[in-house]
C-alpha positions as CSV (number, residue, x, y, z in Angstrom):
1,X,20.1,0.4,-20.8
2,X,20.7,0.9,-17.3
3,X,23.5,0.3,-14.4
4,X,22.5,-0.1,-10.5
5,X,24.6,-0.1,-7.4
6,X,24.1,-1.2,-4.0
7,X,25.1,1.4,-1.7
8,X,24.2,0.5,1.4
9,X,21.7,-1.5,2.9
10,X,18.5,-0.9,0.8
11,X,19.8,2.3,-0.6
12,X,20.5,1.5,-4.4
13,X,21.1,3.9,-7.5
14,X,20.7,3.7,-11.0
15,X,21.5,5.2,-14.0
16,X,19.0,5.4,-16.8
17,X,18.8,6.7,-20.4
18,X,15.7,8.5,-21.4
19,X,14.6,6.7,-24.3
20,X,12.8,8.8,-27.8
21,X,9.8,8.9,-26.3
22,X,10.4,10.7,-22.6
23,X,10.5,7.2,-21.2
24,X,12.8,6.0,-18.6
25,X,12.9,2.0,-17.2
26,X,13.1,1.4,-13.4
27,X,15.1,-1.5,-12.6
28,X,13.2,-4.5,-11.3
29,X,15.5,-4.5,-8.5
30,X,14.2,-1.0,-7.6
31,X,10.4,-2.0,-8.4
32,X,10.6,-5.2,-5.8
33,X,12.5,-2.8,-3.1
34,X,9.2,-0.3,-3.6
35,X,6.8,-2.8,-4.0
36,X,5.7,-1.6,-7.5
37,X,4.6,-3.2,-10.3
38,X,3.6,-2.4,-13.8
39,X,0.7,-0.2,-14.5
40,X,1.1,1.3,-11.0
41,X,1.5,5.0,-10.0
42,X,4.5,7.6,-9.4
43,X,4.6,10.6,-8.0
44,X,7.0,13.0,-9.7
45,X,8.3,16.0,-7.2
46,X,11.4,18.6,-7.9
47,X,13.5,19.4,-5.2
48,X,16.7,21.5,-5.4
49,X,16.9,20.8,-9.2
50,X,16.5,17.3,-8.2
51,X,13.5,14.6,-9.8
52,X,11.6,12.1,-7.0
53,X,9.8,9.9,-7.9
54,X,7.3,8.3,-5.1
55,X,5.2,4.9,-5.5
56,X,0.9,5.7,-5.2
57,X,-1.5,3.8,-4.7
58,X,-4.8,5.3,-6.4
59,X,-8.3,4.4,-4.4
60,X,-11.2,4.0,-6.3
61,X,-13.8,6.8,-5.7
62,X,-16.3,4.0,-4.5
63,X,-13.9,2.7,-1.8
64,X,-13.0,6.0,0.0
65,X,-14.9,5.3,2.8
66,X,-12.4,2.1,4.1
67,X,-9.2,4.2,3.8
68,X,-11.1,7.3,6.2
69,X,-9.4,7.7,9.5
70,X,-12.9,6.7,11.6
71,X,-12.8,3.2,9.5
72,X,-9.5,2.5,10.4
73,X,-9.7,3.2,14.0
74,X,-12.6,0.9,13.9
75,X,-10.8,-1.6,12.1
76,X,-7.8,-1.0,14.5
77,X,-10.4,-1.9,17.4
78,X,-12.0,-5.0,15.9
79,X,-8.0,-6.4,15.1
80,X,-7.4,-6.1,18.7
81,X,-10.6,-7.7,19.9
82,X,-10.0,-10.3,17.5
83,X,-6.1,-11.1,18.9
84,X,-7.7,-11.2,22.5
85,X,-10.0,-13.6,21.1
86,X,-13.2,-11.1,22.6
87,X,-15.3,-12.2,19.8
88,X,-18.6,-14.2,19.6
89,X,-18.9,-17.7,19.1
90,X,-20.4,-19.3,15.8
91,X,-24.2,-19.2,15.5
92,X,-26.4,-22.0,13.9
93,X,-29.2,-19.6,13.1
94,X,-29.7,-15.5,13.1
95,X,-31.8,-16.2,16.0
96,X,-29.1,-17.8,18.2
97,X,-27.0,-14.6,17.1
98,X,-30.0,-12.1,18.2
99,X,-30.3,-13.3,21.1
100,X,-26.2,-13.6,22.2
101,X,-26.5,-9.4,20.9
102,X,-29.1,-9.2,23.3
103,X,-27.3,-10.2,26.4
């Protein structure tokens, strides 16, 4: 059983009871503010004799490399090319795309 409150703008509160087994609920009002979902990741830090509790996203090992700074500066670069529309036209064959690289 749990009670929230608005506070003010998208600051909310709640007050929950720790269940038999260490458990506590988040509110589904507080889950759709954070974007979490079930099955998803927390963070638990102690500050001042205070518990927070951040959302985390986990990567999987095999995916690292996207999330690396470099990758994302590259991927920063190809979104602008792509708004200024400074990409290549469509090719029929690999040829035709060979020989536009070429140029």
């Amino acid at each position: 059983m749990f009670h929230t409150t608005i506070l003010k703008g998208d600051t909310m509160s709640a007050i929950m009871k720790i269940s038999s087994q260490r458990q506590i609920r988040i509110p589904k009002k507080i889950m759709q503010l954070l974007n979490i979902e079930t099955g998803d990741f927390v963070e638990i830090d102690i500050q001042q004799n205070e518990i927070i509790l951040k959302p985390r996203k986990l990567i999987d090992p095999s995916q690292g490399w996207y999330w690396t700074r470099e990758w994302q500066e590259l991927e920063s670069a190809a979104d602008k090319q792509i708004e200024r529309n400074d990409v290549s036209e469509q090719f029929e064959t690999s040829k035709d795309a060979i020989k536009w690289l070429k140029k």
